[in-house]
N, CA, C and O of each residue as an XYZ file, in Angstrom:
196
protein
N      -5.114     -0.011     19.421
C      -5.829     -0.045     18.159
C      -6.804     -1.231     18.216
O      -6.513     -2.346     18.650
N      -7.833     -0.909     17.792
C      -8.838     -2.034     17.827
C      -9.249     -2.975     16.463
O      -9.349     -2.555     15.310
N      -9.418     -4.117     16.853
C      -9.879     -5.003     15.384
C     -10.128     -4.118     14.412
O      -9.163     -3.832     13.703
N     -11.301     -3.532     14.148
C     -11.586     -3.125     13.596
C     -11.132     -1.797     12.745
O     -11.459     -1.467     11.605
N      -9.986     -0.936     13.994
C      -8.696     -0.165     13.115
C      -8.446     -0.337     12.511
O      -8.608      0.266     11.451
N      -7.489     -1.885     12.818
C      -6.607     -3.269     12.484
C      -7.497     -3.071     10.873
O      -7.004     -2.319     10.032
N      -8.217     -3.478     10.711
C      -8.907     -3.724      9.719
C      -8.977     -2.790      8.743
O      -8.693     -3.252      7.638
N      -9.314     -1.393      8.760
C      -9.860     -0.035      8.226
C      -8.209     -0.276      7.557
O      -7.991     -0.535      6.373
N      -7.258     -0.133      8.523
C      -5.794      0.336      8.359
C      -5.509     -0.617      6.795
O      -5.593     -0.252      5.622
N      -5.122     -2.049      7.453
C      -5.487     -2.980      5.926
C      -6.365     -2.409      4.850
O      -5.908     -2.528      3.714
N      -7.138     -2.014      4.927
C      -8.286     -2.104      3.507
C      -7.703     -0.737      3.483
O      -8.452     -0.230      2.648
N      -7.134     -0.085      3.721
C      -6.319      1.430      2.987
C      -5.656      1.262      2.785
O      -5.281      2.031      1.900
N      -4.797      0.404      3.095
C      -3.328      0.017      2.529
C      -3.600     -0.741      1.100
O      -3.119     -0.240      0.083
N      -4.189     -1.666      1.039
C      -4.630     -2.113     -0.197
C      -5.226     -1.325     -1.048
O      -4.907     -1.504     -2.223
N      -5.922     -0.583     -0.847
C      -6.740      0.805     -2.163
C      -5.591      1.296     -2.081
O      -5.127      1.300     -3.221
N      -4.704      1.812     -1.198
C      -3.198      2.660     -1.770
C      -2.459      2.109     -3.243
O      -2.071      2.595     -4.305
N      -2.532      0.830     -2.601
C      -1.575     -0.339     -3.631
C      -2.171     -0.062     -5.166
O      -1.526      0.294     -6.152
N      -3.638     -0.342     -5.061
C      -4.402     -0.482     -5.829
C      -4.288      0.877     -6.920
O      -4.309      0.837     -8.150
N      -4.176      1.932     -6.129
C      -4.569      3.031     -6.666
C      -3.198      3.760     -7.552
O      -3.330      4.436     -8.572
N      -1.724      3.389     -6.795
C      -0.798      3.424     -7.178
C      -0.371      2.467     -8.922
O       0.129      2.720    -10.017
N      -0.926      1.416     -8.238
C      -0.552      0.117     -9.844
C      -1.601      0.934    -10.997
O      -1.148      1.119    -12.126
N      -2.913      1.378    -10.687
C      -3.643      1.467    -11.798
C      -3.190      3.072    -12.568
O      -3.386      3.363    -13.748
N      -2.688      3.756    -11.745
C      -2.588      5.168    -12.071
C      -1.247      4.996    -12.874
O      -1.031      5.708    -13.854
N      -0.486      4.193    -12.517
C       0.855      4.151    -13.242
C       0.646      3.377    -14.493
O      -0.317      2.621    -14.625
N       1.799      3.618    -15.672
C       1.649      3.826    -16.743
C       2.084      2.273    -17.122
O       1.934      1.928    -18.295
N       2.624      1.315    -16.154
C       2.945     -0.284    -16.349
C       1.712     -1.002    -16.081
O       0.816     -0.779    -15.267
N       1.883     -2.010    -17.038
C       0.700     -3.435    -17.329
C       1.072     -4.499    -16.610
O       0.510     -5.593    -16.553
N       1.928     -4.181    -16.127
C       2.698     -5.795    -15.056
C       3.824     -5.160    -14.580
O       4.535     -4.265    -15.037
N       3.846     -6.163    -13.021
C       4.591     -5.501    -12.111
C       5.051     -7.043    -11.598
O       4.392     -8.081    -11.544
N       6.378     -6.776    -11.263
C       7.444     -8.007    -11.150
C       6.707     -7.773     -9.027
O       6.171     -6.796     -8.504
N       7.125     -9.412     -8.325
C       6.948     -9.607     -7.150
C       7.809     -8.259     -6.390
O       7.249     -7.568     -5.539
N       9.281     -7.999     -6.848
C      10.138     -7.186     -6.189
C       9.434     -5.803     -6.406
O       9.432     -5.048     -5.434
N       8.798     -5.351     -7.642
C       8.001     -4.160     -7.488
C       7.139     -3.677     -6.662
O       7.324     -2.619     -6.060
N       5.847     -4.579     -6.516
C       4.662     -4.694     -5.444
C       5.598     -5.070     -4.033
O       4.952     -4.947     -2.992
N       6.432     -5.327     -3.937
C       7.258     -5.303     -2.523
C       7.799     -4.068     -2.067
O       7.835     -3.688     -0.896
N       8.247     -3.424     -3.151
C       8.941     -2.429     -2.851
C       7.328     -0.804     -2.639
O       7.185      0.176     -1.908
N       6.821     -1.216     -3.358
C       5.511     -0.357     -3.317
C       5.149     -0.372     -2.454
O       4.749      0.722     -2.056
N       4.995     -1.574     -1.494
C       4.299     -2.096     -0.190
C       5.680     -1.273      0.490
O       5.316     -0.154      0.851
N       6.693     -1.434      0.680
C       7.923     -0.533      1.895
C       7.252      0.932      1.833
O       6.906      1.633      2.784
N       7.138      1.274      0.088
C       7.459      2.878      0.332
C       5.405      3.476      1.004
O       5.084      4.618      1.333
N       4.740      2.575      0.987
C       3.469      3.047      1.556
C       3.526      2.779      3.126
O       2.893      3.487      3.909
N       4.344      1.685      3.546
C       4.719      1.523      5.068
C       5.374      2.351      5.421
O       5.121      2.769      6.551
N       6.436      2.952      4.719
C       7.530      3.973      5.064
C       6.725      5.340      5.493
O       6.786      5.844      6.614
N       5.823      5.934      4.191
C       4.988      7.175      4.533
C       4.302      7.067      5.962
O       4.442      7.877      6.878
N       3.579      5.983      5.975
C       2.406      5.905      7.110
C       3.349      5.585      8.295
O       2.739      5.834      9.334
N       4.439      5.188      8.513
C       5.440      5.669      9.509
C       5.959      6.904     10.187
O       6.168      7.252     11.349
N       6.081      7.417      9.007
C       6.160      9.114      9.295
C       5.086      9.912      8.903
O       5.211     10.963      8.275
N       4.048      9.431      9.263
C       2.663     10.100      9.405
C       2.773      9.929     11.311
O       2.505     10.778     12.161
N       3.108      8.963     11.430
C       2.714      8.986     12.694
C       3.575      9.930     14.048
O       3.139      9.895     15.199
């Protein structure tokens, strides 16, 4: 994978995050939430592969 994968891969992972917090129906999200959001988008793109 090259830098610049490296990179693409990050900035989709973050619009995931992004796109997940705004679509959902909560105004604040505890550290353990956005952690656990971050597993279950690592988890998918695991078994994508």
């Amino acid at each position: 994978m090259t830098e610049k994968e490296r990179q693409d891969t990050k900035m989709a992972t973050l619009y995931e995050l992004r796109l997940i917090i705004t679509s959902g129906e909560k105004k604040e999200y505890t550290k353990e939430e956005i952690v656990e959001l971050l597993d279950k988008i690592a988890m998918a793109k695991e078994q994508e592969q």
